[in-house]
C-alpha positions in Angstrom: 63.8 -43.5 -57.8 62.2 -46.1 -60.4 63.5 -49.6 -60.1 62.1 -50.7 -63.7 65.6 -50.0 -65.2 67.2 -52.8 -62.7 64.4 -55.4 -63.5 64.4 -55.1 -67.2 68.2 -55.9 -66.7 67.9 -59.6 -65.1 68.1 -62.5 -66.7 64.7 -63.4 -64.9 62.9 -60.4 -67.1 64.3 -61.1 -70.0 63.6 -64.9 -70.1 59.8 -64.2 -68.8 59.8 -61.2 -71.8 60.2 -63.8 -74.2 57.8 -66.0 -72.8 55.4 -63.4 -73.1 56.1 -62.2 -76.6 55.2 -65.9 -77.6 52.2 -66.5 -75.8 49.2 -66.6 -78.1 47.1 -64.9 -75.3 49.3 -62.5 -74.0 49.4 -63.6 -70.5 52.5 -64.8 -68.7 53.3 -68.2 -67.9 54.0 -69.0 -64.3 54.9 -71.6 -62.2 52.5 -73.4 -60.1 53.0 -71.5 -56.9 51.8 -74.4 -54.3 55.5 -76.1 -56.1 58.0 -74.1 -56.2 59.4 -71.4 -54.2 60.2 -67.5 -55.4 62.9 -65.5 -53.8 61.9 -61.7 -53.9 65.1 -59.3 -53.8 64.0 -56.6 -52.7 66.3 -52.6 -51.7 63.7 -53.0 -48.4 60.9 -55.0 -47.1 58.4 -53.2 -44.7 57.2 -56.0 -42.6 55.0 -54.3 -40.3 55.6 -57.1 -37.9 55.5 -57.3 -34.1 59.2 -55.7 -33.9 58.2 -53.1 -37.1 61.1 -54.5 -38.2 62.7 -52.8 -41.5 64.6 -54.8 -43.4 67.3 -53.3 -46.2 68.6 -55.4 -49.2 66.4 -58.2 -47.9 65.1 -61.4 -49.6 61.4 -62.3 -48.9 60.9 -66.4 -49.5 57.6 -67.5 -50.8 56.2 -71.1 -50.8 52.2 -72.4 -51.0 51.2 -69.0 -50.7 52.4 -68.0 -47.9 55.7 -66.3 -46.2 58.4 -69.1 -45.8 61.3 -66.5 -44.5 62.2 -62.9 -45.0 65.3 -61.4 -44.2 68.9 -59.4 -45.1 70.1 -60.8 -48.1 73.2 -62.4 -46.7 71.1 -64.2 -44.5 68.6 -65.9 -46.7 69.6 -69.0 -48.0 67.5 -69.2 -51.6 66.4 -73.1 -52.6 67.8 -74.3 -55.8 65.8 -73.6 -58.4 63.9 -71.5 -57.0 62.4 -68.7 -59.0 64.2 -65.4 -58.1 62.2 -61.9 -58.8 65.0 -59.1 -58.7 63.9 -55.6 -58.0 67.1 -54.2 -55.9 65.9 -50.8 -55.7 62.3 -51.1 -54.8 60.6 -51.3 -51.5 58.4 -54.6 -50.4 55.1 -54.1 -48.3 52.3 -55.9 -46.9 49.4 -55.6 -49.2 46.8 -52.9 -47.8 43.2 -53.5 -46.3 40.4 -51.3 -47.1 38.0 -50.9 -44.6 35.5 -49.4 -46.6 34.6 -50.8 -50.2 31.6 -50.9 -52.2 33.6 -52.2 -55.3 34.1 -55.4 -54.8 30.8 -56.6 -55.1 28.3 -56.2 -58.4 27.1 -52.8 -57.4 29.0 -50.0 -56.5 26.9 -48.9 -53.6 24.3 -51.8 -52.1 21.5 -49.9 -51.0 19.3 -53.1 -51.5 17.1 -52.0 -47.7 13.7 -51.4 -46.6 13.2 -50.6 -43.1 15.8 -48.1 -41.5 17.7 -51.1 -39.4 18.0 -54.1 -42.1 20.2 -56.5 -39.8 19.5 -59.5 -41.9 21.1 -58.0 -45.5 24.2 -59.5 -47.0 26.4 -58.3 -49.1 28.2 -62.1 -49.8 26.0 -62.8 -52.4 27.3 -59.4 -54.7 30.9 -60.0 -54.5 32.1 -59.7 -58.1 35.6 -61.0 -59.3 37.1 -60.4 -62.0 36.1 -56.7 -62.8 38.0 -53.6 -64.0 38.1 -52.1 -60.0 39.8 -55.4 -59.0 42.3 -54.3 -61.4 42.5 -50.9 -60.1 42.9 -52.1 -56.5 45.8 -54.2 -57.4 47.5 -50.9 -58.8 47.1 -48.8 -55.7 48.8 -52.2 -54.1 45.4 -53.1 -52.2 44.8 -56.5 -51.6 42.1 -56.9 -48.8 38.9 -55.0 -48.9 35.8 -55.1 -46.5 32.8 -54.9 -48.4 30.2 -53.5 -47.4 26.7 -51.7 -48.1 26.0 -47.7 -48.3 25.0 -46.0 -45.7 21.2 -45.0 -46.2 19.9 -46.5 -43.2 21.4 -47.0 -39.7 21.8 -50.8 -39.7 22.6 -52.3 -43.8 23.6 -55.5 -43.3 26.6 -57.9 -43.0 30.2 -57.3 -44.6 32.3 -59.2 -46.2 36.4 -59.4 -46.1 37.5 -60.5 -49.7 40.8 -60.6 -51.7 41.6 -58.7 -55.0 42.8 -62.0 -56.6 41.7 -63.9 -59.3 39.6 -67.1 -59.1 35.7 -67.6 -57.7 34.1 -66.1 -55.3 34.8 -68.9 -52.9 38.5 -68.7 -53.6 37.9 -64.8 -52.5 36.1 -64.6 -49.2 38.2 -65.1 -46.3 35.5 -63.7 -44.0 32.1 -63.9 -43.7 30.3 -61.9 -41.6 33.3 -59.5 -41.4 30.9 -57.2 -39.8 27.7 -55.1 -39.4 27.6 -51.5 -41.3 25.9 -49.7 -38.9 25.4 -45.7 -39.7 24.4 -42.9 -36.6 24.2 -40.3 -39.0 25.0 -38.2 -41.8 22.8 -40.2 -44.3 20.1 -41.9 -42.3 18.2 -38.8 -41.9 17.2 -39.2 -45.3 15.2 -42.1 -44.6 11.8 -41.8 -46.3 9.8 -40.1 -43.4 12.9 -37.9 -42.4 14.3 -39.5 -38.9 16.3 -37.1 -36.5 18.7 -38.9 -34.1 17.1 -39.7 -31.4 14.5 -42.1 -33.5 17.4 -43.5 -35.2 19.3 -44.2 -31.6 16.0 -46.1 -30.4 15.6 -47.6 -33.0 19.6 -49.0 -33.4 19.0 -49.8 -29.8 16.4 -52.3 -30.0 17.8 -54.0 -32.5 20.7 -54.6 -31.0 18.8 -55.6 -27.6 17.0 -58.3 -30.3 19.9 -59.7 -31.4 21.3 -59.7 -27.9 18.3 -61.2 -26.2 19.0 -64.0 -28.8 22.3 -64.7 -27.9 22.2 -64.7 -24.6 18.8 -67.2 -24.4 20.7 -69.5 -26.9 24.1 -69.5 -24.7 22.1 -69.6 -21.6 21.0 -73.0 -23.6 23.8 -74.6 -24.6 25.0 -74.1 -21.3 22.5 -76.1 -19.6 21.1 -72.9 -17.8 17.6 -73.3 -19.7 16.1 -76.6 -20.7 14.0 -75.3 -23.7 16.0 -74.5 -27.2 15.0 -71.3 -28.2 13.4 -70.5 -31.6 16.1 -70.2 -34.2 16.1 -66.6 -35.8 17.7 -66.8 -39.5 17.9 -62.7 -38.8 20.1 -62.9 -35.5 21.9 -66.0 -35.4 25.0 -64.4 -37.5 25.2 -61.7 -34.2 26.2 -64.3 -32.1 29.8 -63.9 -33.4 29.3 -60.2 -33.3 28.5 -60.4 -29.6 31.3 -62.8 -29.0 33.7 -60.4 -30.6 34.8 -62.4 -33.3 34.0 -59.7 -35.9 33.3 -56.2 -35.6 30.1 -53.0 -36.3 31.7 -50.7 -38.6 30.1 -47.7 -38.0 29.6 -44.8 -40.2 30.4 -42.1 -37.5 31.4 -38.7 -37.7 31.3 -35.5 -35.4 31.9 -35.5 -31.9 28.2 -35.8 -31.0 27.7 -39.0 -33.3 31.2 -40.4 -32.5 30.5 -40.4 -28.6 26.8 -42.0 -29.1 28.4 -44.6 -31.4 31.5 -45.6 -28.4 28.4 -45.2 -25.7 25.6 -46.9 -27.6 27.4 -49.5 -29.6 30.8 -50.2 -27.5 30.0 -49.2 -23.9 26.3 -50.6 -23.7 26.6 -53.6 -26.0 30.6 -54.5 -25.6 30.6 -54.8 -29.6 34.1 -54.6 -30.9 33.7 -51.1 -33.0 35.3 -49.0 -35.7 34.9 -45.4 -35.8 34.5 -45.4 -39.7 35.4 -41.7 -41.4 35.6 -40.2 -38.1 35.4 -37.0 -40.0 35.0 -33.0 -38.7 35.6 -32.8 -35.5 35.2 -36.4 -34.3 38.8 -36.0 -33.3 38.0 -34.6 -29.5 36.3 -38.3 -28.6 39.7 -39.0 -28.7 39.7 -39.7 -24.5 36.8 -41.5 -24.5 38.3 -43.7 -27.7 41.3 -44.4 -25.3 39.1 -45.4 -22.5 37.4 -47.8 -25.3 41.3 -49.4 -25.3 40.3 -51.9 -28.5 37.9 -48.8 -30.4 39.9 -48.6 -33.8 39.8 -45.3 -35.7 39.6 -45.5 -39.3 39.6 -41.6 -41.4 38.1 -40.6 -44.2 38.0 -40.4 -47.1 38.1 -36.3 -45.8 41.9 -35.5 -44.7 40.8 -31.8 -43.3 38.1 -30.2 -41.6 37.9 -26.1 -40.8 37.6 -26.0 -37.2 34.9 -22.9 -36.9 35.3 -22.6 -33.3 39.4 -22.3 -33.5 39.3 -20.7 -36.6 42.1 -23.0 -38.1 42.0 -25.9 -40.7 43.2 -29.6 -39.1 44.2 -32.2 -40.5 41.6 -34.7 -39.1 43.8 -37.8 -38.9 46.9 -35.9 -37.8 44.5 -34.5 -34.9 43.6 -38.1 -33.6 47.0 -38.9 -33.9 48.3 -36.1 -31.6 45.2 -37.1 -29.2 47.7 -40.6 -28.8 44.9 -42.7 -30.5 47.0 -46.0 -30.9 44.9 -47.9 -33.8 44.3 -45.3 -36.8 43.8 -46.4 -40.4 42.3 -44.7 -43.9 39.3 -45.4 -46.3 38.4 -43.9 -49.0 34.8 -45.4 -49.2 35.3 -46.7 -52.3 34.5 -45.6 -55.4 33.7 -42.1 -53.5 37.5 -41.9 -53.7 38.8 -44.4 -55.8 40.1 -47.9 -54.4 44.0 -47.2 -56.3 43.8 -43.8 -54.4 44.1 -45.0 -50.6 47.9 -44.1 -50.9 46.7 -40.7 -51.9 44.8 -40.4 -49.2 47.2 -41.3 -46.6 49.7 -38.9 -48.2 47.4 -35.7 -47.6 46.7 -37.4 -43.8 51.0 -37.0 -43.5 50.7 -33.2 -45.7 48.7 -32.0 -43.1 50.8 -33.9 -39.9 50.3 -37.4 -39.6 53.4 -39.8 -39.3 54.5 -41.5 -42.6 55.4 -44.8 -40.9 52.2 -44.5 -39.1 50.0 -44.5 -42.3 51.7 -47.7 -43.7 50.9 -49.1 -40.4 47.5 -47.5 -41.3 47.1 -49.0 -44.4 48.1 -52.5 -43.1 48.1 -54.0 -40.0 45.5 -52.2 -38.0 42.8 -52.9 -41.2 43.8 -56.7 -40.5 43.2 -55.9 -36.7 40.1 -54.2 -37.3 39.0 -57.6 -38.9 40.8 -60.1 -36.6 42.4 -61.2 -39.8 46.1 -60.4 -38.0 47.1 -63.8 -38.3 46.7 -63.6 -42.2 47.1 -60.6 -43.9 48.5 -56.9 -42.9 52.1 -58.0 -41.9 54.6 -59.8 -43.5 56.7 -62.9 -41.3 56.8 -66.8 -41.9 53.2 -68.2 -41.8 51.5 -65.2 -43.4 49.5 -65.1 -46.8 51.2 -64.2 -49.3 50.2 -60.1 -49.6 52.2 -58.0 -50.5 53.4 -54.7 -53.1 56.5 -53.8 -54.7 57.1 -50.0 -55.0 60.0 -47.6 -56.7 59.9 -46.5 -52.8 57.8 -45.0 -50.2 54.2 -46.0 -51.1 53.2 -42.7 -49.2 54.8 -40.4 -51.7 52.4 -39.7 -54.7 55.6 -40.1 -57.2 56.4 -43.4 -56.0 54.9 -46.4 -58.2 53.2 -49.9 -57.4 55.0 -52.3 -59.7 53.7 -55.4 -58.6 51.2 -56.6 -56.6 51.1 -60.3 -55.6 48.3 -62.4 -53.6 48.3 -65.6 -51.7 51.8 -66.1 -53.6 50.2 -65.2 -57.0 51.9 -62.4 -59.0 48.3 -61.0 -60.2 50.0 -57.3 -61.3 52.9 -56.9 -63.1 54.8 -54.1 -65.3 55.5 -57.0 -67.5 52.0 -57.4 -68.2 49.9 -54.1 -67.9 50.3 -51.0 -68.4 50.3 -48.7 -65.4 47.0 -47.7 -64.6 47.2 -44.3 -62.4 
């Protein structure tokens, strides 16, 4: 099943071996990837595409960071000189996005709030680079994280989308706001004075008609309707994306209860782009009203079962929204609740107890970048694309199989050459 045997073989290993045996600081020495091209031959590339096309003994052509061409091997043509990576026997995917991460920032858990809606926090100013659980991402084959705050209080603040690759955090961020946190319960109701959910519905409520009643007076003003600008709100102006559906409220939700306030209060009422974030117990019998919602996307976890008291049986909880024909469903594993290098794991215990294996790569991939409308960067693999991807000894879903190398915006930024393997 392992692939190392092959790549210690090539020509390309053992020239970049030596390299690295002579390097005073132990780090390889790489090409400038904005100037050259690499050729990737890979046993199979997952592309995750529009087609979910599969490719076998394929070639995947990188140049200025992004995808230049991927295809069967006898169909590539590979640039001279080009800098060929040969791993025949391992399996290429898209890098994964976490939708819920608390490590890439300075703290592992950003409960920096007040008041029980704090629609004004940010979580930009904590991203971290650099640190040990950018490292561990990269060896779970993550390379796009949403990072927000806890979940303390029913409205923390706005996300941020960021890479696991090396640099500033400017060279990081790819999205800012990536969205609101927003939390219905199962936390809040340990706000200081002890809220119960219908204070913590109000209260969600008006903030949201704030914010709303902000945007709409400030469209209503740019389109000529009123003559009067109205005062700017340093609190509410980042909404007006939210409200234009440019990013998304991920909401911690979970039982049916919660789930069907959150797709009534936060979809149906404000027309918020929304994702159902855990969607734990037995949030799974929303399932109609989540396919009513049409673009509601389900993400699970970091729990892969729930006992079912009224059936008397234990269910997997994303196999169940699965079976419900739920079309969008990803993983978390609310990061470092479950560790970040473990979201493989936890899609592999969503497919133990009945979800589909090529639906959890699809999981781990392409709806996260939907979730974020990041689609046209990250989450698939085809020409124009960053970048993002991970090189396995084979199906990232099985637990034996191993992330050899994980590579970002055309950067090699994990390697068995360099490292040793980390989990």
């Amino acid at each position: 099943m392992m692939c190392l045997s092959s790549f210690v073989s090539s020509r390309r290993w053992l020239v970049a071996a030596a390299v690295l045996a002579a390097s005073a600081t132990g780090v390889l020495a790489q090409k400038d990837a904005a100037n050259s091209v690499t050729a990737y031959r890979v046993g199979k590339v997952i592309t995750m595409d529009d087609r979910d096309d599969v490719i076998n003994n394929a070639v995947l052509l990188v140049k200025d960071g992004k995808v230049q061409q991927v295809g069967k091997a006898s169909q590539v043509t590979i640039p001279e000189g080009a800098e060929i990576i040969e791993m025949p026997q391992c399996w290429l995917v898209p890098g994964f996005v976490e939708l819920h991460c608390h490590e890439a920032g300075a703290s592992t858990d950003l409960h920096d709030y007040v008041y029980l809606t704090n629609p004004d926090l940010r979580t930009l100013e904590s991203v971290n680079p650099g640190t040990e659980n950018f490292k561990s991402a990269r060896a779970g084959g993550v390379t796009t994280a949403l990072l927000i705050s806890g979940s303390g209080t029913n409205m923390s603040g706005l996300g941020t989308a960021v890479k696991f690759a090396d640099g500033l955090v400017e060279d990081l961020v790819i999205k800012f706001p990536a969205s609101i946190k927003i939390a219905q319960a199962g936390n809040p109701e340990r706000y200081w004075f002890r809220v119960g959910r219908s204070f913590m519905n109000y209260n969600l409520r008006q903030t949201l008609q704030e914010a709303k009643d902000y945007h709409d007076a400030m469209t209503a003003y740019e389109s000529g309707k009123i003559k009067e600008k109205p005062v700017f709100s340093a609190t509410y102006d980042a909404f007006r994306d939210l409200f234009r559906q440019n990013f998304m409220a991920s909401v911690h939700t979970q039982q049916y209860q919660v789930v069907m306030m959150t797709l009534q209060l936060v979809h149906n009422q404000f027309g918020i782009r929304t994702v159902l974030d855990h969607s734990t117990f037995d949030g799974y019998k929303t399932a109609p009203l989540v396919i009513e919602g049409q673009d509601v996307i389900t993400i699970n976890g970091p729990r892969q079962l729930y006992f079912d008291g009224t059936q008397r049986k234990i269910f997997g909880n994303a196999a169940r929204w699965w079976q419900a024909g739920i079309p969008k469903l990803g993983i978390n594993t609310d990061s470092p609740v479950i560790p970040q290098e473990e979201l493989t794991y936890q899609a592999a215990m969503a497919c133990y107890y009945g979800w589909g294996t090529y639906e959890a790569i699809r999981g781990l991939t392409r709806i996260g970048a939907e979730a974020l409308a990041l689609e046209d960067r990250v989450g698939s693999l085809k020409p124009g694309m960053d970048a993002d991807f991970a090189i396995w000894s084979g199906d990232p879903i099985d637990p034996r199989s191993v992330c050899w190398m994980t590579v970002i915006d055309g950067k090699i930024v994990r390697d068995v050459r360099e490292e040793m393997r980390r989990f």
